[in-house]
N, C-alpha and C positions, 0 to 999 in steps of 0.2 A: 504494500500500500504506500504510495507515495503522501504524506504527509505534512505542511506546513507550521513547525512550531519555533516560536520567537524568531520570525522572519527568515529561516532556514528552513528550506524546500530539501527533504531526505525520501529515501525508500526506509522505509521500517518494516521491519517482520516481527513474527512472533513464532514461538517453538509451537506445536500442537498439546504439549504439554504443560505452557508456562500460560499466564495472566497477561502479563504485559507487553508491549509491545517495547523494539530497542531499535534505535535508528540503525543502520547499516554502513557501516565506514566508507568512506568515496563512493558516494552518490551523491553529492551535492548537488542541485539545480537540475534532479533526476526526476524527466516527464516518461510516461508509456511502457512501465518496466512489461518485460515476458521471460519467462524462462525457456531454458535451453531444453532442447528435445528430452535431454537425458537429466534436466534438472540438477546440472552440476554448476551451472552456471545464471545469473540473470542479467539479462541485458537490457540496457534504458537508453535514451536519449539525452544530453546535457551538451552546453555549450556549442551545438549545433554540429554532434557528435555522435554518430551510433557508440556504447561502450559496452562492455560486458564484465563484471566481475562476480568471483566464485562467491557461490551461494554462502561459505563462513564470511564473507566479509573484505576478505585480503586479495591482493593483487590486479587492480583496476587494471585493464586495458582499453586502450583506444581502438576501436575496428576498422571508421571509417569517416571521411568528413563528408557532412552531407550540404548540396545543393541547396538543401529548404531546411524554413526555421520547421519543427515539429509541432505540430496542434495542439490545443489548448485542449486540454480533456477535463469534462465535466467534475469527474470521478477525484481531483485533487482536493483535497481536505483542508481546514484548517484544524491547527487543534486551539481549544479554548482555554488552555491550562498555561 
């Protein structure tokens, strides 16, 4: 779920077994996430950049620069807290 709290736009998850949710390290300014076929991976959009990093969190990579900014998707959150 991408997220907006204290003006930082993150991907956050949550374990299936945990409560809360924890933002996800380098995804900052992360719109459109999907996961990778095999789910080892998720990849978003930032910076007007296809990226992808491993589902723990570590080792961002850049894929590709893209042509177009990415669309604005309904689905982004604020949080209230």
């Amino acid at each position: 779920m991408v997220l907006v709290k204290d003006g930082k736009q993150q991907i956050w998850v949550r374990s299936l077994d945990a409560v809360d949710m924890t933002p996800l390290a380098g995804t900052d300014d992360a719109a459109e996430p999907f996961w990778s076929p095999d789910s080892r991976f998720l990849a978003f959009f930032a910076d007007s950049k296809l990226k992808k990093i491993e589902r723990t969190g570590g080792g961002r990579r850049r894929r590709s620069a893209m042509p177009w900014e990415p669309r604005v998707v309904p689905g982004i959150a604020k949080a209230t807290s």
